[in-house]
RODO-2510 file (C-alpha; in nm, 4 decimals, decimal comma):
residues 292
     n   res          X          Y          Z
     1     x    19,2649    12,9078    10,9428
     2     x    19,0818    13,0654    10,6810
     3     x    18,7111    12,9370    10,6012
     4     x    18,7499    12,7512    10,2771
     5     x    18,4005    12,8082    10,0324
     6     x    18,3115    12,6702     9,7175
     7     x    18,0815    12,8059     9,4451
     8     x    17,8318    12,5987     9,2507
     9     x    17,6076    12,8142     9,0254
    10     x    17,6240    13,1155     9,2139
    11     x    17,5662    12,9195     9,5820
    12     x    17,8320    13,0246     9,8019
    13     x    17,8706    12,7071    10,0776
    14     x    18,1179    12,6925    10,3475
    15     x    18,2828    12,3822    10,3887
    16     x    18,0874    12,3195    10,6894
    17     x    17,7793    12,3340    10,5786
    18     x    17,8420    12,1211    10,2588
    19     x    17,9725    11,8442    10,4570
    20     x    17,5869    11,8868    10,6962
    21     x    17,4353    11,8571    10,3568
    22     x    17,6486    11,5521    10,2495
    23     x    17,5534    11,3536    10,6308
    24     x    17,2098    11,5006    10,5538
    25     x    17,1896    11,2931    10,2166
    26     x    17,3752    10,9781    10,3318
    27     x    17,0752    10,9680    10,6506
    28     x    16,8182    10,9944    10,3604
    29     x    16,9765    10,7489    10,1419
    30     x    17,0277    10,5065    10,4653
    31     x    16,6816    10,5514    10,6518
    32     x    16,4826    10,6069    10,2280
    33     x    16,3637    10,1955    10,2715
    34     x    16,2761    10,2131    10,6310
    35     x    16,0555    10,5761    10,5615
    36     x    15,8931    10,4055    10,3275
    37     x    15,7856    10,1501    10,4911
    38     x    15,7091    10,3027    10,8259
    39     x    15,4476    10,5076    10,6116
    40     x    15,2761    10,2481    10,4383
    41     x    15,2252     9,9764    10,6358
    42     x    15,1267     9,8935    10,9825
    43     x    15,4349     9,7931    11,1072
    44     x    15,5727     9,9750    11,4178
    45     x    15,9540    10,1565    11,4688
    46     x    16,0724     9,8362    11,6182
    47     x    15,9174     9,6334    11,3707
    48     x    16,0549     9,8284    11,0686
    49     x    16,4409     9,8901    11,2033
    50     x    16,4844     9,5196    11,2495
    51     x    16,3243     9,4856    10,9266
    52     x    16,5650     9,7481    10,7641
    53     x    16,8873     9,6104    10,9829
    54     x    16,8968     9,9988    11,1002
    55     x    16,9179    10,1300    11,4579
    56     x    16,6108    10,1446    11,6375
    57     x    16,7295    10,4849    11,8280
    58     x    16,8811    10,6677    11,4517
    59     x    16,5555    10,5549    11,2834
    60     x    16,3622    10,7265    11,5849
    61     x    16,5477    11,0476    11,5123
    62     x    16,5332    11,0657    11,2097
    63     x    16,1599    11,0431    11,1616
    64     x    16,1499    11,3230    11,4651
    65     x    16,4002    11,5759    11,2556
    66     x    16,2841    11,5324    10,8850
    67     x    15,9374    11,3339    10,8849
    68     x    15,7167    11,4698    11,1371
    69     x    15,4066    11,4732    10,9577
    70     x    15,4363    11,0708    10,9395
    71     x    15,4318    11,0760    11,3182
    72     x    15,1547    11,3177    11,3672
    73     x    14,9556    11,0918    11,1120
    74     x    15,0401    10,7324    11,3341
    75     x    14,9193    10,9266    11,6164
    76     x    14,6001    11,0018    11,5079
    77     x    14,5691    10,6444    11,3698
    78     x    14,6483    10,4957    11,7182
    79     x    14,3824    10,7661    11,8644
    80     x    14,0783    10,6317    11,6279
    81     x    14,1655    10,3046    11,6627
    82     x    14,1723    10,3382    12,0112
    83     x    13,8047    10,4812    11,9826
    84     x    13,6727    10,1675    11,8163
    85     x    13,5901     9,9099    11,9686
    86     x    13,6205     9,6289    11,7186
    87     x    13,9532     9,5677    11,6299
    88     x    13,9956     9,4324    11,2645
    89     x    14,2580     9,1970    11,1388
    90     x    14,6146     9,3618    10,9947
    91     x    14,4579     9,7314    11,1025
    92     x    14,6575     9,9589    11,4038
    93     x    14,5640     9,9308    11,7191
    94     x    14,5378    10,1773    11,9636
    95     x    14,9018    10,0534    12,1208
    96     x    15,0590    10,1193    11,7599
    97     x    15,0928     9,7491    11,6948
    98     x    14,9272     9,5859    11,4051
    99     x    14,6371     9,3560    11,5144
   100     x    14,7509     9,0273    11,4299
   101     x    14,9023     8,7409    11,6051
   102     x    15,2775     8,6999    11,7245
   103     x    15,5227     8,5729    11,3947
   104     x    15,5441     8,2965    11,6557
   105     x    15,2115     8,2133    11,7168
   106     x    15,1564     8,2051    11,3106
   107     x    15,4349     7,9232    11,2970
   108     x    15,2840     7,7459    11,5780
   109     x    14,9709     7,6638    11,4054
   110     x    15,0428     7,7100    11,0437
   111     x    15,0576     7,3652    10,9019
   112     x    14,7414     7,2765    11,0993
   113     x    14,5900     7,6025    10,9432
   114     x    14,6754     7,4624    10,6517
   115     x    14,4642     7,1379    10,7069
   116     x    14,1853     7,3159    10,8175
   117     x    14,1491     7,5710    10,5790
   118     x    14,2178     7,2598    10,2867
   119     x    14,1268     6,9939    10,3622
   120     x    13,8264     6,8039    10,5440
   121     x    13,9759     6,6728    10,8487
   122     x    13,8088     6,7013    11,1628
   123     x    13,9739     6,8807    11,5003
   124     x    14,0428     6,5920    11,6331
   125     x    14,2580     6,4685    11,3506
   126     x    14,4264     6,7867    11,2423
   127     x    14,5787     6,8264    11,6281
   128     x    14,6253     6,4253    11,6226
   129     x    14,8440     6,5327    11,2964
   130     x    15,0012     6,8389    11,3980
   131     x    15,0961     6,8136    11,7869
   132     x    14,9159     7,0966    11,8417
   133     x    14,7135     7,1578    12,1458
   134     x    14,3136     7,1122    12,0772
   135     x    14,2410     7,4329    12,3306
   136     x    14,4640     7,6433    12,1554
   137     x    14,4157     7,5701    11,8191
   138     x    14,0275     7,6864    11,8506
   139     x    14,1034     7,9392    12,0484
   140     x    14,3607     8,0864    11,7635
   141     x    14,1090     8,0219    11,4754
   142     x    13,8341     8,2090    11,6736
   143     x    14,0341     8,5104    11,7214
   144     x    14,2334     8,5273    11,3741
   145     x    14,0037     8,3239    11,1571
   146     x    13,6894     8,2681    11,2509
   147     x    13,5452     8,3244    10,8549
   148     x    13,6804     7,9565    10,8566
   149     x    13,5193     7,8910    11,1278
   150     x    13,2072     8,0001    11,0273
   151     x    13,3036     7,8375    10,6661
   152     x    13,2993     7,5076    10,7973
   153     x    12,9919     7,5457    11,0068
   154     x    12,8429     7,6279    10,6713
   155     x    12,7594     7,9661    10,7835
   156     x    12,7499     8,3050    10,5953
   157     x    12,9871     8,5238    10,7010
   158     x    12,8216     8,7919    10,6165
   159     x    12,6026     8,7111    10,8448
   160     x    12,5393     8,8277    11,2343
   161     x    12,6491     8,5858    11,4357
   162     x    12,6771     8,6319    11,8320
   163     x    12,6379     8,2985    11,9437
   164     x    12,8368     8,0704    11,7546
   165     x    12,6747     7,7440    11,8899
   166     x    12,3550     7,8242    11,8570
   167     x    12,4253     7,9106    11,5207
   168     x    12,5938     7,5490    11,4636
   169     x    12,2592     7,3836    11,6290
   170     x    12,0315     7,6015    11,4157
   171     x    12,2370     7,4789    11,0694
   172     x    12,2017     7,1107    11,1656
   173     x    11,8400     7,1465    11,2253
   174     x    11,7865     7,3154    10,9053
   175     x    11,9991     7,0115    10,7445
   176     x    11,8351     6,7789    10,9232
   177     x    11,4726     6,9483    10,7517
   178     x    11,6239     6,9417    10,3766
   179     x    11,7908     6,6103    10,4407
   180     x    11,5330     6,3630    10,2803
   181     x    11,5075     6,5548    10,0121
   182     x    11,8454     6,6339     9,8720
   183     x    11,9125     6,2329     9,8989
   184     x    11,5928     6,1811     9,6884
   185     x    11,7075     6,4725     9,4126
   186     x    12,0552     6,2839     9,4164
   187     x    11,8987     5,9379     9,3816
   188     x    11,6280     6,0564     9,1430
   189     x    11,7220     6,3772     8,9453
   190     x    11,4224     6,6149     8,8856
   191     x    11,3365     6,9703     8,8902
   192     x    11,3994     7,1381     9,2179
   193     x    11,0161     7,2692     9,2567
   194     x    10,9146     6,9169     9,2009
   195     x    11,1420     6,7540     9,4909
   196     x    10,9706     7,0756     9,7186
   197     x    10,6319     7,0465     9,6340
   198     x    10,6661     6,6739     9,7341
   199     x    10,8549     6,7183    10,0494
   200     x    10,6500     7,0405    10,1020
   201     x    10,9270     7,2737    10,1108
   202     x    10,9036     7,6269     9,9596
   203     x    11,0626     7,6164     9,6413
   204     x    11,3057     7,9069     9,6286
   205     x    11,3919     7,8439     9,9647
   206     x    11,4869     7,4590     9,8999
   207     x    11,7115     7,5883     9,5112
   208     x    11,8901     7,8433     9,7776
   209     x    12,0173     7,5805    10,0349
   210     x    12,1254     7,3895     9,7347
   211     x    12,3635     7,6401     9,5634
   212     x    12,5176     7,7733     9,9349
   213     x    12,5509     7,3839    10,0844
   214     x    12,5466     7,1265     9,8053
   215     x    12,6438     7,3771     9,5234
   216     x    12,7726     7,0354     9,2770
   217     x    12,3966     6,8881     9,3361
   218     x    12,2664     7,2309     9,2365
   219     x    12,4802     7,2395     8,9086
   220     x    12,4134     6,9308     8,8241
   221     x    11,9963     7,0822     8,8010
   222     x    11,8868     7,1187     8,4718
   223     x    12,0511     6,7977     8,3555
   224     x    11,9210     6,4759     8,2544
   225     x    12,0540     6,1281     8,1555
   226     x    11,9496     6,0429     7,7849
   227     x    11,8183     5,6171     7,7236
   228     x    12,2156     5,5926     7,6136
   229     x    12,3017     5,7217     8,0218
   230     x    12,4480     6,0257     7,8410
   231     x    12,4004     6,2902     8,1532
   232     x    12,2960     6,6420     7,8976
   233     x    12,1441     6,9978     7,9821
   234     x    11,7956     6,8937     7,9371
   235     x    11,7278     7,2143     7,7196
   236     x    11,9751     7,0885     7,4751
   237     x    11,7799     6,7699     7,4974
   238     x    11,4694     6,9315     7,4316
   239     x    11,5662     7,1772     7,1620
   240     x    11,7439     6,9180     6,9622
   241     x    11,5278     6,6170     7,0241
   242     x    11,3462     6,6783     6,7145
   243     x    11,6465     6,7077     6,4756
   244     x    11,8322     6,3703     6,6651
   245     x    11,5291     6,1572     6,5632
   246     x    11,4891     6,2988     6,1775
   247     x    11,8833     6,2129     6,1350
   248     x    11,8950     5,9079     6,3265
   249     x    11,5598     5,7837     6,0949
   250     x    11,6142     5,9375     5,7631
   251     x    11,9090     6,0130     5,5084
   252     x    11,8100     6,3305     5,4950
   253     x    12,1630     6,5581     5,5822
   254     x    12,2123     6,7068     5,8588
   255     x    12,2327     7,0626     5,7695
   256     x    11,9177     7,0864     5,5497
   257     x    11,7732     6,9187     5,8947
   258     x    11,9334     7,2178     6,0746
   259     x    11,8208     7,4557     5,8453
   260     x    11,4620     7,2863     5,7839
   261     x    11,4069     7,3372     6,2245
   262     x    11,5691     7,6559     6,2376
   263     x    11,8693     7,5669     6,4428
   264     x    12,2353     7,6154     6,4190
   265     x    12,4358     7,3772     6,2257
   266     x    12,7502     7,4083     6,4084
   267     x    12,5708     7,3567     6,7395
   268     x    12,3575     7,0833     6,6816
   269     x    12,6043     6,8746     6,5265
   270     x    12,8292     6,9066     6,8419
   271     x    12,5605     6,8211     7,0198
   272     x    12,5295     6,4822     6,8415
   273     x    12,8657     6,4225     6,8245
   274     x    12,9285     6,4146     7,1972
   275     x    12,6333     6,2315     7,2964
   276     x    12,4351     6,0392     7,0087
   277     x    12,7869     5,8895     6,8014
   278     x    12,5137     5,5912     6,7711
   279     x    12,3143     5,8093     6,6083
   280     x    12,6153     5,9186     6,3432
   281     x    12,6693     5,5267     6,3169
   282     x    12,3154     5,4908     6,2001
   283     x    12,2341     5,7662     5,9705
   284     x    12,5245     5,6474     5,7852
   285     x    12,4479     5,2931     5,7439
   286     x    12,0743     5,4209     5,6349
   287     x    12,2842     5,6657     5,3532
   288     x    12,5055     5,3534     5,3020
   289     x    12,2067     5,1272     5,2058
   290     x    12,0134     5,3852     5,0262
   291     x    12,3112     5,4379     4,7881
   292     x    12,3015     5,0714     4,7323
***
């Protein structure tokens, strides 16, 4: 039988080889997702063919025929991560496989992640809740989480840490030291160098603990509560103490008193507004009576 060709801009093809080009294209166009994916992720062969719904074996093939740099590059992945000694979370191991616990594993223990991570429920409770056994549950948020871990110890994670409890014993004692006097900030609210100086803590040290461990007590420095229990920024307090009396004793308006002090209008009259509406009551029955 004679060979059969066809022409396309001056490209003689035999029938043959067009229809290797055309199975050439439909393997691209079938394994294009899978490639993709096998390059930039962690995800092994097996991982990404079941992912793909493509054979494990024509994937495999593929990637040796058309995409051999992408298996050269894996290799050397799996070599250095072989060479380190840490393994990180999500990264290649030296096996291939993406350090990270089983799909599984991650069902097991997600909802009691879940409690852990959000709410404040103790151990005991979460694998009361969950049905979850108390061994394995620590054991799986040492290995895969253990910035939680160290979050709820109230621990930098940053930080070194080697030995976990000693860590946890060392916290509690330095709790135990700032105790007394984060009770008497809360019950009394003064500057932060005051509270130290009477509890003879080091100032700086003391304003630190506050923001990383009882970061609402630390925002809530810098406040006061006014003799209406308004709680305000005591610099507001101070800077427009002046200006609150003048209006609240005179007719004079508010704006020449603004202007008179050097402050700005629109500010200070907020600032009246949501805390001295007393204030606004009585200025106007003093501009009331002096019109009378």
């Amino acid at each position: 039988m004679a060979q059969v060709v066809s022409t396309d801009n001056n490209v003689v093809v035999t029938n043959r080889e067009k229809a290797l080009l055309l199975k050439r294209h439909a393997l691209h166009s079938k394994y294009k997702k899978a490639v993709e994916l096998y390059r930039n992720t962690g995800m092994t062969m097996a991982e990404v063919a079941e992912a793909c719904k493509v054979s494990l074996s024509g994937f495999g093939q593929h990637l040796r025929f058309y995409y051999k740099e992408i298996l050269e590059q894996k290799k050397q992945m799996r070599k250095t991560a072989k060479a380190e000694r840490n393994q990180i979370f999500g990264e290649m191991t030296g096996n291939g496989r993406t350090y990270k616990p089983s799909p599984m594993t991650e069902q097991k223990y997600a909802v009691a992640l879940a409690l852990y991570r959000d709410t404040t429920l103790t151990m005991k409770k979460i694998v009361e809740q969950t049905g979850v056994p108390e061994g394995g549950f620590r054991s799986y948020l040492h290995l895969w989480h253990k910035d939680l871990v160290l979050e709820r110890s109230g621990i930098d994670k940053e930080e070194k840490v080697t030995d976990l409890r000693r860590e946890r014993k060392r916290m509690k004692t330095v709790a135990a030291k700032y105790e007394k006097a984060i009770k008497s900030l809360r019950t009394n609210p003064r500057p932060v160098s005051v509270v130290a100086a009477e509890f003879g803590l080091h100032p700086e040290v003391f304003r630190d603990y506050l923001h990383k461990h009882e970061p609402e007590l630390a925002r809530q420095q810098g406040m006061m509560k006014t003799a209406n229990g308004k709680i305000v920024s005591r610099r507001s307090e101070e800077k427009y103490a002046e200006t609150v009396r003048l209006y609240g004793t005179t007719t004079e308006p508010l704006k020449s008193i603004a202007a008179r002090l050097g402050l700005t209008y629109n500010s200070v009259s907020g600032y009246i507004r949501r805390n001295y509406p007393e204030v606004i009551a009585h200025h106007q029955a003093l501009a009331k009576a002096s019109a009378d």
